[in-house]
C-alpha positions, 0 to 999 in steps of 0.5 A: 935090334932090327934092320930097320932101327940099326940102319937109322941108327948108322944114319945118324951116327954118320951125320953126326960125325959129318956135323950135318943136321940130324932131324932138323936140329943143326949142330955147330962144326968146329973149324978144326975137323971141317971147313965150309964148302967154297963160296958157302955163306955160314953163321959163325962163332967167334969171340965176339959173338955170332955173325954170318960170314962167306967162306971164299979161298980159306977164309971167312970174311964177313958176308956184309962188308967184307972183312976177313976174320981168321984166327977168331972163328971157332966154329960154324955152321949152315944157314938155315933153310928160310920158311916156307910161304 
């Protein structure tokens, strides 16, 4: 393997691990291995479905009217960057 494809590899591997987007494609974090950052606005899965919420003092509440919704959410993840103009 050359440098170069085993450096790329650990790259992704890293990320992978990081739950974190791998060439673009995001991936869904479970809530058990990491959390949001403070303040983050995520999409989240819940058994309801999919919703966007804010994670702010370790909980998600909905980023529209502000409910709390803890206990339900499974997994989440960034929102995507919105398209260029």
């Amino acid at each position: 393997m050359s440098n170069r494809t085993n450096k790329m590899s650990k790259e992704m591997a890293k990320k992978q691990k990081q739950q974190l987007p791998i060439n673009g494609v995001m991936h869904w974090v479970a809530c058990d291995k990491r959390l949001p950052d403070h303040e983050e606005i995520v999409l989240v899965y819940t058994y309801t479905g999919i919703d966007i919420f804010q994670f702010l003092d370790d909980q998600f509440y909905h980023y529209e009217n502000g409910y709390v919704q803890n206990g339900v959410v499974t997994h989440w993840m960034p929102l995507p960057k919105p398209p260029c103009a």
